[in-house]
Biotite code that builds the C-alpha atoms (Angstrom):
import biotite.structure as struc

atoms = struc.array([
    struc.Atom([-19.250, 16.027, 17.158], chain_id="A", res_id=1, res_name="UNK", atom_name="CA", element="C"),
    struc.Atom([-22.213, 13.490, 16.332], chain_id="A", res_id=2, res_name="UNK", atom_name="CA", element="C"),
    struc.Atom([-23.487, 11.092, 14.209], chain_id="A", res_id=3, res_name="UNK", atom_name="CA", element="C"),
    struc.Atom([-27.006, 11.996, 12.174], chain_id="A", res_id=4, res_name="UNK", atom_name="CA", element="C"),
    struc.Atom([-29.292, 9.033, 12.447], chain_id="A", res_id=5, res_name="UNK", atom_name="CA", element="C"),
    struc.Atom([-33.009, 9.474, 10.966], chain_id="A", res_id=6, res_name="UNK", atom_name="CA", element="C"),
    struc.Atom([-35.165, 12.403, 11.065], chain_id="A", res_id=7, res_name="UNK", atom_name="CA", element="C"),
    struc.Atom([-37.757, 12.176, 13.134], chain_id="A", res_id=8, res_name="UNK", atom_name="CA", element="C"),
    struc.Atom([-40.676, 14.364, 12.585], chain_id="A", res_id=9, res_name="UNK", atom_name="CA", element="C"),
    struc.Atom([-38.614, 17.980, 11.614], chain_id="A", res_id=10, res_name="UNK", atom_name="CA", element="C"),
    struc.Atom([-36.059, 17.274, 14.461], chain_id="A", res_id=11, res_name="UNK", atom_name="CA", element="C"),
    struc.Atom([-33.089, 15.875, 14.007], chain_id="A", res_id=12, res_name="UNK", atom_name="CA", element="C"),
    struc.Atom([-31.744, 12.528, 15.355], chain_id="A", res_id=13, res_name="UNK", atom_name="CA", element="C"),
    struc.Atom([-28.184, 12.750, 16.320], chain_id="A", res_id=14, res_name="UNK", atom_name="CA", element="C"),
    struc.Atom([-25.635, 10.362, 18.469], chain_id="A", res_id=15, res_name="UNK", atom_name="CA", element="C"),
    struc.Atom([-22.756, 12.166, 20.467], chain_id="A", res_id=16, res_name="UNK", atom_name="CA", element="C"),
    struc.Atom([-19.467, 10.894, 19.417], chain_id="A", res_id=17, res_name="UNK", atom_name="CA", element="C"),
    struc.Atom([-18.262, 11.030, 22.711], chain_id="A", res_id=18, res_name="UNK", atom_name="CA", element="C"),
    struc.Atom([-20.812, 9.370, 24.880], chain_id="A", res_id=19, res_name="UNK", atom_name="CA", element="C"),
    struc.Atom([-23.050, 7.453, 22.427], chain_id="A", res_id=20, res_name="UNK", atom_name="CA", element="C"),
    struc.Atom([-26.186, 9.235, 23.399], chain_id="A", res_id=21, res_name="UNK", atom_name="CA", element="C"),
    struc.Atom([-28.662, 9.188, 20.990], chain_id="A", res_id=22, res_name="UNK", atom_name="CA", element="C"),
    struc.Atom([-30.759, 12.433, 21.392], chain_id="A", res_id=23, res_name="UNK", atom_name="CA", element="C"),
    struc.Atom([-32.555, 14.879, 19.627], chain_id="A", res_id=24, res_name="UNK", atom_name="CA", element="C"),
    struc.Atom([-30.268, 18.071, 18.668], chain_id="A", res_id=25, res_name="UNK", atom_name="CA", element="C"),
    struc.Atom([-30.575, 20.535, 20.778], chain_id="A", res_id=26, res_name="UNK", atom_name="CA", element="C"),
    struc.Atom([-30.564, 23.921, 20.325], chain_id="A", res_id=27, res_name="UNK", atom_name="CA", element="C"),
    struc.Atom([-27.236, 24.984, 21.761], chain_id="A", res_id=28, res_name="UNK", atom_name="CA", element="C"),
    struc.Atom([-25.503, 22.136, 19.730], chain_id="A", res_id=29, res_name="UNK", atom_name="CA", element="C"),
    struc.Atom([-24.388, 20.358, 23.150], chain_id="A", res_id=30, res_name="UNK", atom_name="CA", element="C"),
    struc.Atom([-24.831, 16.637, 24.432], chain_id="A", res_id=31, res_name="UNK", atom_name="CA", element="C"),
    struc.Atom([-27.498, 17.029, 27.170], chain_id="A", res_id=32, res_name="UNK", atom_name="CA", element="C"),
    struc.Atom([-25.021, 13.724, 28.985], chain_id="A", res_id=33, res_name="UNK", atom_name="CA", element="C"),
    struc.Atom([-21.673, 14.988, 28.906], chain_id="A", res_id=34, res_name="UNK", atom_name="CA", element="C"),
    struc.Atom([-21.871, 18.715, 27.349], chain_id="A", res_id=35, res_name="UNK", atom_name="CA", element="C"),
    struc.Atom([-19.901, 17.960, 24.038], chain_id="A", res_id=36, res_name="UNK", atom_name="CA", element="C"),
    struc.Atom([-20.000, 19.773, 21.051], chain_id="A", res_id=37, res_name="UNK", atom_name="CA", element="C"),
    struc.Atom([-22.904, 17.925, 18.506], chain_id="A", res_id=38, res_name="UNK", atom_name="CA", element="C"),
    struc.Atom([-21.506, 19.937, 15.528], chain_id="A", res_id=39, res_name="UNK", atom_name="CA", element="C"),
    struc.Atom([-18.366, 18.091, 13.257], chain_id="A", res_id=40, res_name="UNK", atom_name="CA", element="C"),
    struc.Atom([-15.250, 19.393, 13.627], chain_id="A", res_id=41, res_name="UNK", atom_name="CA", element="C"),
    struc.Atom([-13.999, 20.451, 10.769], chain_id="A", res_id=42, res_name="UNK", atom_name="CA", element="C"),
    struc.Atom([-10.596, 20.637, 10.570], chain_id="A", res_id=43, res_name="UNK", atom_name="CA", element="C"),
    struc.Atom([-9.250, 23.189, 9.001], chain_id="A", res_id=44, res_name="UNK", atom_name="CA", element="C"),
    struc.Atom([-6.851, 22.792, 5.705], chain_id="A", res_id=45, res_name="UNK", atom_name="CA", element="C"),
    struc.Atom([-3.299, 22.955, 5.831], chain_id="A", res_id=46, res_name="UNK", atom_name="CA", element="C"),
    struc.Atom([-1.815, 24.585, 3.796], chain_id="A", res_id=47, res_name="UNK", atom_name="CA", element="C"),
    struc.Atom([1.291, 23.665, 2.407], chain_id="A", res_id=48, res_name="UNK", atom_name="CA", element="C"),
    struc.Atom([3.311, 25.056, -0.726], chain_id="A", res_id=49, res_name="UNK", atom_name="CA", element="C"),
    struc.Atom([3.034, 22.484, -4.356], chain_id="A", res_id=50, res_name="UNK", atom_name="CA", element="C"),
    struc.Atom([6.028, 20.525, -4.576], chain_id="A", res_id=51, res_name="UNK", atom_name="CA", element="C"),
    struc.Atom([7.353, 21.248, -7.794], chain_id="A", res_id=52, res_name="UNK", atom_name="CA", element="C"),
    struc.Atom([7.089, 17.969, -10.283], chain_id="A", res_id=53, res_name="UNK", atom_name="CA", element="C"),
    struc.Atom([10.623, 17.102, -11.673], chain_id="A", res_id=54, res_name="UNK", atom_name="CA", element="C"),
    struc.Atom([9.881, 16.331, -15.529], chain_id="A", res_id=55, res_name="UNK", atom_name="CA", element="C"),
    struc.Atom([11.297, 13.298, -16.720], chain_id="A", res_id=56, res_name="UNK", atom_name="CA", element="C"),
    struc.Atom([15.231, 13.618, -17.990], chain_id="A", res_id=57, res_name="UNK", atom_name="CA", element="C"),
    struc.Atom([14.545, 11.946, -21.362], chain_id="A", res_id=58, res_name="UNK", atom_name="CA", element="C"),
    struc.Atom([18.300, 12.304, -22.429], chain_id="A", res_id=59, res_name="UNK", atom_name="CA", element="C"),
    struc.Atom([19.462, 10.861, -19.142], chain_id="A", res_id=60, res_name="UNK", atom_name="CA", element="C"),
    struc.Atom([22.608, 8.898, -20.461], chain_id="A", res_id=61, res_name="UNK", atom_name="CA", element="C"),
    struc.Atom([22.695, 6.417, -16.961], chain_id="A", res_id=62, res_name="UNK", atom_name="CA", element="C"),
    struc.Atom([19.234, 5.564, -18.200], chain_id="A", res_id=63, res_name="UNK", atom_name="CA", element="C"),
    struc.Atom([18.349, 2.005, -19.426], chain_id="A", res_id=64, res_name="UNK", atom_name="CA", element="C"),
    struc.Atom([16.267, 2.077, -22.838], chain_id="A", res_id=65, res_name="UNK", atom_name="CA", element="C"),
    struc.Atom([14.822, -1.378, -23.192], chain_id="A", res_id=66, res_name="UNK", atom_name="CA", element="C"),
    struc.Atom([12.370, 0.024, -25.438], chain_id="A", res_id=67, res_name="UNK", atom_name="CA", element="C"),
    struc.Atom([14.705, 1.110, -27.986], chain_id="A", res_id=68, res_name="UNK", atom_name="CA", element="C"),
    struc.Atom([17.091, -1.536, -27.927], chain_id="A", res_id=69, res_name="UNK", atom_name="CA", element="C"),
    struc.Atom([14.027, -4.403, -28.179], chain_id="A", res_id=70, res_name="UNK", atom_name="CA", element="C"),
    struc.Atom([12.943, -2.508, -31.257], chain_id="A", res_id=71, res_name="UNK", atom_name="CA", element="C"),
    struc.Atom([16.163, -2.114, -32.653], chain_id="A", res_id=72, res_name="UNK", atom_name="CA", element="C"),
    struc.Atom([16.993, -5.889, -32.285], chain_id="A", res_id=73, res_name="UNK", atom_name="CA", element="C"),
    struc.Atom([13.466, -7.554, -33.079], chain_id="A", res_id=74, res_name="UNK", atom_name="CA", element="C"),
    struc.Atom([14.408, -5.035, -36.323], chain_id="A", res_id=75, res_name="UNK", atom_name="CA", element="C"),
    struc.Atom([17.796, -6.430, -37.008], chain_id="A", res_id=76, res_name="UNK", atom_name="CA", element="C"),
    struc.Atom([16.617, -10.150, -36.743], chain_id="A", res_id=77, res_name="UNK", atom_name="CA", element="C"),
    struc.Atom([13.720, -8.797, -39.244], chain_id="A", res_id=78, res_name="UNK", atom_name="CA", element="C"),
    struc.Atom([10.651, -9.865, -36.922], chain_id="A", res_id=79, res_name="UNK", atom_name="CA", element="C"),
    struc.Atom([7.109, -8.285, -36.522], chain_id="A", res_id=80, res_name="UNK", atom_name="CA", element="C"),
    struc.Atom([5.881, -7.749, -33.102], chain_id="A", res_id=81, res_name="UNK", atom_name="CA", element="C"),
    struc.Atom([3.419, -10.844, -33.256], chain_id="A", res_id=82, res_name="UNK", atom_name="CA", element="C"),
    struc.Atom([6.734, -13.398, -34.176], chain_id="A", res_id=83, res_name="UNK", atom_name="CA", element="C"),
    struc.Atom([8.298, -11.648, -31.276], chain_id="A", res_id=84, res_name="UNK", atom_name="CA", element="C"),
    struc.Atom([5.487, -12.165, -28.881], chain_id="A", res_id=85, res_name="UNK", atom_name="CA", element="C"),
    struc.Atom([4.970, -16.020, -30.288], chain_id="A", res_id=86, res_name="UNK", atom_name="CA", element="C"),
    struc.Atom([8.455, -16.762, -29.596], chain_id="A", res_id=87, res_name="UNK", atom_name="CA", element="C"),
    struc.Atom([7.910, -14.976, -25.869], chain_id="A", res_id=88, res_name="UNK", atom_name="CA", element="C"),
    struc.Atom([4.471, -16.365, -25.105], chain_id="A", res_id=89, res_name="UNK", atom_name="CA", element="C"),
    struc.Atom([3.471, -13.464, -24.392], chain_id="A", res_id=90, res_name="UNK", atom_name="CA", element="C"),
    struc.Atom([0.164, -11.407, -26.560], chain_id="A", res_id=91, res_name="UNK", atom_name="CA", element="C"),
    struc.Atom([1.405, -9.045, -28.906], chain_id="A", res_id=92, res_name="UNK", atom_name="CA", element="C"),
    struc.Atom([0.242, -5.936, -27.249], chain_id="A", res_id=93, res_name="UNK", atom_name="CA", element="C"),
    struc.Atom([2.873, -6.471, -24.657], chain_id="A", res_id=94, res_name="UNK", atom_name="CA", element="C"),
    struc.Atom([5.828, -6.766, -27.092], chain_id="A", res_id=95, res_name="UNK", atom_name="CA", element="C"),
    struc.Atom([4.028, -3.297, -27.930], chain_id="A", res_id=96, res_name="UNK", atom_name="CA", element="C"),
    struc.Atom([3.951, -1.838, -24.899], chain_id="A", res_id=97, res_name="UNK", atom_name="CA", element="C"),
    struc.Atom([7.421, -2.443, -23.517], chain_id="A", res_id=98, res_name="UNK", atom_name="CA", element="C"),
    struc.Atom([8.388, -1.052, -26.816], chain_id="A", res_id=99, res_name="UNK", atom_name="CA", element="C"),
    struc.Atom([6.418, 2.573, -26.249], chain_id="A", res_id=100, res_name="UNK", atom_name="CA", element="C"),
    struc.Atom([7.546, 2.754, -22.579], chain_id="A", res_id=101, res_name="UNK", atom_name="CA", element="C"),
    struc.Atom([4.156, 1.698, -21.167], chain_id="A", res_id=102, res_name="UNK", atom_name="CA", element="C"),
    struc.Atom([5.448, -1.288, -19.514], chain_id="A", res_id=103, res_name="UNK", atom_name="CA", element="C"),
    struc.Atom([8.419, -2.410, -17.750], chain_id="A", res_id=104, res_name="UNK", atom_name="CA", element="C"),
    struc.Atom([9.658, -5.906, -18.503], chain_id="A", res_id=105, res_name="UNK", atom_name="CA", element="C"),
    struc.Atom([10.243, -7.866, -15.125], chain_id="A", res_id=106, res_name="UNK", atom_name="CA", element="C"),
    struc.Atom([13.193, -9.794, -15.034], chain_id="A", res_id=107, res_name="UNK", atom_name="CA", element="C"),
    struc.Atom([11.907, -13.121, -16.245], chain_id="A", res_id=108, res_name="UNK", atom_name="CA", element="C"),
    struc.Atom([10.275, -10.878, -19.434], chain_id="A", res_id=109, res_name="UNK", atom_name="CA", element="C"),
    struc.Atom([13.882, -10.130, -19.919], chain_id="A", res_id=110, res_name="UNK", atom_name="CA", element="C"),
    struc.Atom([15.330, -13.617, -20.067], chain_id="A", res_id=111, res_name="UNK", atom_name="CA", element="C"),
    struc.Atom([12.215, -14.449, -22.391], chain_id="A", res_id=112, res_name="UNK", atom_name="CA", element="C"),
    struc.Atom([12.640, -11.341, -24.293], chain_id="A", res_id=113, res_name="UNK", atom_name="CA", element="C"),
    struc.Atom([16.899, -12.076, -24.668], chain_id="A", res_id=114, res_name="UNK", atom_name="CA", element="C"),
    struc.Atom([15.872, -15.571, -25.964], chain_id="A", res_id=115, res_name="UNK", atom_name="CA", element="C"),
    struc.Atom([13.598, -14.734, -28.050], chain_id="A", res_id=116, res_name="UNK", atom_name="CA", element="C"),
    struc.Atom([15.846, -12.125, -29.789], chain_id="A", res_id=117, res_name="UNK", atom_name="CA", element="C"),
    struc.Atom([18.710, -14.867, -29.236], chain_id="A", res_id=118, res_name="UNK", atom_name="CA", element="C"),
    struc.Atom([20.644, -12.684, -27.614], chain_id="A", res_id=119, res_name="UNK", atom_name="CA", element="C"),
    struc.Atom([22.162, -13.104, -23.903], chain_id="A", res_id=120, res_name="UNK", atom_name="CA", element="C"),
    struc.Atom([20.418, -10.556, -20.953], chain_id="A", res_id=121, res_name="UNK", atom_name="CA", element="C"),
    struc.Atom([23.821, -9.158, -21.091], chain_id="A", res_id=122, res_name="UNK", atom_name="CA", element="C"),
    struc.Atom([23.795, -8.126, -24.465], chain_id="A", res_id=123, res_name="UNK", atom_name="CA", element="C"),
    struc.Atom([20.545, -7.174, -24.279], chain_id="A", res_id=124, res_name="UNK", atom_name="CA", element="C"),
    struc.Atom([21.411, -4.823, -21.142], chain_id="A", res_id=125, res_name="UNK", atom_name="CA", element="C"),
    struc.Atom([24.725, -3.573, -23.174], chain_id="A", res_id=126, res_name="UNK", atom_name="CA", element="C"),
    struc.Atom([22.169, -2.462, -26.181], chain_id="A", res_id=127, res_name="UNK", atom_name="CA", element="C"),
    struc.Atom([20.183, -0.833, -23.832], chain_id="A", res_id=128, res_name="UNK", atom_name="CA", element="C"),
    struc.Atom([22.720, 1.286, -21.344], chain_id="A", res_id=129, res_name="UNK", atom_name="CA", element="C"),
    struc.Atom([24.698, 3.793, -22.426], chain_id="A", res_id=130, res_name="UNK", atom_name="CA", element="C"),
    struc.Atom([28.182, 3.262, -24.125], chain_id="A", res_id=131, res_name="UNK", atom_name="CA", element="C"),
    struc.Atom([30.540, 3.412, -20.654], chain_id="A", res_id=132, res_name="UNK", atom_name="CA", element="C"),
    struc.Atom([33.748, 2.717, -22.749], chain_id="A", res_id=133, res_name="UNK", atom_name="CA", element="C"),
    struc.Atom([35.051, 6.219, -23.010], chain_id="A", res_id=134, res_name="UNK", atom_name="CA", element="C"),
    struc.Atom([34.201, 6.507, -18.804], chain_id="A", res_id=135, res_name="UNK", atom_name="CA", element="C"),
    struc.Atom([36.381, 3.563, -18.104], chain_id="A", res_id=136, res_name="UNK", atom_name="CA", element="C"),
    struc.Atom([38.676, 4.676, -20.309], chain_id="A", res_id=137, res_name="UNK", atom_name="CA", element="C"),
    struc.Atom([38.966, 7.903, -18.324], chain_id="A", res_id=138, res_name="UNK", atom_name="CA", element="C"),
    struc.Atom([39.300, 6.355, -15.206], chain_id="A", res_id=139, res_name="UNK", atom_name="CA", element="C"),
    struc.Atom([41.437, 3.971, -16.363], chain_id="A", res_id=140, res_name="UNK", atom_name="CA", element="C"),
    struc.Atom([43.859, 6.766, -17.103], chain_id="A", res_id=141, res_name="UNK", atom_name="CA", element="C"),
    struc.Atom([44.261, 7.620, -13.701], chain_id="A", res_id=142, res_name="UNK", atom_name="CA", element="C"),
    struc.Atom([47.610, 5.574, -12.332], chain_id="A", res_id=143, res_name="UNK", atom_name="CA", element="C"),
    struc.Atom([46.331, 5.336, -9.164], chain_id="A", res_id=144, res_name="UNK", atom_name="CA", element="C"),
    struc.Atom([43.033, 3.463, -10.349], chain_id="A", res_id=145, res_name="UNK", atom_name="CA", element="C"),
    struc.Atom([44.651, 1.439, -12.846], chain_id="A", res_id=146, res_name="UNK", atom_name="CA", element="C"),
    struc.Atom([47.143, -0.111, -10.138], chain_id="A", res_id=147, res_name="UNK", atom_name="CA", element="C"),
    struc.Atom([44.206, -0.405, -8.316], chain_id="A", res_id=148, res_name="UNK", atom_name="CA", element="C"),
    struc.Atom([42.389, -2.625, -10.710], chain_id="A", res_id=149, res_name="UNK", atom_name="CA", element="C"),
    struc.Atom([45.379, -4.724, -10.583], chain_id="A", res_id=150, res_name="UNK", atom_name="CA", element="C"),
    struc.Atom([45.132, -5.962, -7.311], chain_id="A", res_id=151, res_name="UNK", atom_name="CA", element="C"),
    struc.Atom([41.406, -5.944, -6.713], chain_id="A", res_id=152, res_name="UNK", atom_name="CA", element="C"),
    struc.Atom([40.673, -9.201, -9.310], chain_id="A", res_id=153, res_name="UNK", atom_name="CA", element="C"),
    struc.Atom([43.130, -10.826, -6.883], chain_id="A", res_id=154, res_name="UNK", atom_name="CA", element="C"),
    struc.Atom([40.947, -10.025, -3.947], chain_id="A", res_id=155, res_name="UNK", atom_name="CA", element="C"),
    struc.Atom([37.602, -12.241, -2.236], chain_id="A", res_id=156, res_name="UNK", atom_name="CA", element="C"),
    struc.Atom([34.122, -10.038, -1.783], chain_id="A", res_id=157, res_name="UNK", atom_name="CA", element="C"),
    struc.Atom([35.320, -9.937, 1.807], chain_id="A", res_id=158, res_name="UNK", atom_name="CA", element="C"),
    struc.Atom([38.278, -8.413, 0.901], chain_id="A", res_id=159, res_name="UNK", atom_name="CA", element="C"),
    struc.Atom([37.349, -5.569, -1.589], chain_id="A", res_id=160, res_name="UNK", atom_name="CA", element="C"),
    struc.Atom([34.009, -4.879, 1.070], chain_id="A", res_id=161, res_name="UNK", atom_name="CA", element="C"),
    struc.Atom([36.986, -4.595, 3.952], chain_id="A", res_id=162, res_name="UNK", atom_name="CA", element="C"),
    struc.Atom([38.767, -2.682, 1.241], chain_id="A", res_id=163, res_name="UNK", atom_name="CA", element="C"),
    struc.Atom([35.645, -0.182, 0.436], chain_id="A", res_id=164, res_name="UNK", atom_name="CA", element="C"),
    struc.Atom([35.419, 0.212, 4.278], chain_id="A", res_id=165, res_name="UNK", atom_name="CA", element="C"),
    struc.Atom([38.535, 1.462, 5.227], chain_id="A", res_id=166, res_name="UNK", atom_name="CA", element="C"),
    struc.Atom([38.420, 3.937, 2.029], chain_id="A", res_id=167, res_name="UNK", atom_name="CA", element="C"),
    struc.Atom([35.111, 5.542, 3.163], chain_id="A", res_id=168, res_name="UNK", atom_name="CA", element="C"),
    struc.Atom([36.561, 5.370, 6.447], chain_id="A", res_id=169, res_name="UNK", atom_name="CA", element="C"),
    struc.Atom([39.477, 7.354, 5.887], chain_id="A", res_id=170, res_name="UNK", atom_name="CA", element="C"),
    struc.Atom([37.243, 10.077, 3.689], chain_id="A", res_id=171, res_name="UNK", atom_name="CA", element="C"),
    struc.Atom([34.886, 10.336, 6.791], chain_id="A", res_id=172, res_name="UNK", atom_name="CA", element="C"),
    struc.Atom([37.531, 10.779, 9.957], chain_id="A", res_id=173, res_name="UNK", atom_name="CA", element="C"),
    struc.Atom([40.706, 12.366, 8.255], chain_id="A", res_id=174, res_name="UNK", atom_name="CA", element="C"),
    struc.Atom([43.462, 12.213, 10.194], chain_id="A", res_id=175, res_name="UNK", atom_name="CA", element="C"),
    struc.Atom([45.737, 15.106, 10.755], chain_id="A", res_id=176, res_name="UNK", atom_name="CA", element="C"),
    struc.Atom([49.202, 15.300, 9.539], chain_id="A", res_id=177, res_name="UNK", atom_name="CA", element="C"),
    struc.Atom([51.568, 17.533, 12.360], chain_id="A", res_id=178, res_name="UNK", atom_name="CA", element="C"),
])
């Protein structure tokens, strides 16, 4: 493989990538120092089969929809987008664009967002996630989870993690019963 300098006269000017000689190509394509090939290598494409592209689950339930619930609120207290932004600080356009899904507010967007709607981040998380009351209703059902429950607001994080631990151990290396 090798560099093309300048032309000189109708000949052309080429380096060797593996020596550095600068030289004059030759005829056989070879370094006249150390024999190399003068042409590029091209490689040759792989080729691989098209992932397929997952389209987005628009009716995902687990999904957060900050965008509707912003609306819905800066609605409900009766303000335009501008008042919204004003109380924010932020330009208008971006009260806009979190509202049509072009932007993602970051977490300090969110605090200025829940305070501008005079709301609390939790409430303005709850609006946004799905309703979860008939799931915890479902698992609260279950005796086993309910008891559960019971005793785990009694426990310390290094409980319930010692807790979790010994439940996904006992998932992972079941024991045999003779």
């Amino acid at each position: 493989m090798a560099t093309t300098l300048a032309p000189v006269d109708s000949r052309e000017v080429v380096r060797c990538d593996q020596c550095h000689l600068v030289q004059f190509r030759t005829y056989n394509n070879l370094c006249r120092r150390c024999r190399t090939s003068l042409d590029e290598d091209i490689p040759e494409p792989i080729l691989t089969q098209p992932l397929p592209v997952a389209e987005p689950e628009t009716t995902n339930r687990s999904e957060v929809q900050v965008a509707k619930a912003t609306r819905g609120l800066r609605l409900r207290a009766g303000l335009s987008q501008r008042q919204l932004a004003l109380r924010m600080g932020v330009p208008r356009t971006y009260v806009s664009k979190i509202e049509n899904e072009k932007a993602t507010p970051t977490l300090s967007s969110l605090a200025r967002l829940a305070a501008a709607l005079e709301v609390s981040v939790p409430d303005l998380l709850r609006e946004c996630g799905p309703n979860r009351e008939a799931e915890v209703n479902e698992l609260m059902a279950d005796p086993f989870v309910a008891e559960l429950v019971e005793f785990t607001s009694k426990l310390n994080a290094m409980q319930l993690s010692s807790v979790l631990a010994q439940v996904r151990d006992m998932v992972s290396h079941p024991r045999r019963v003779s």
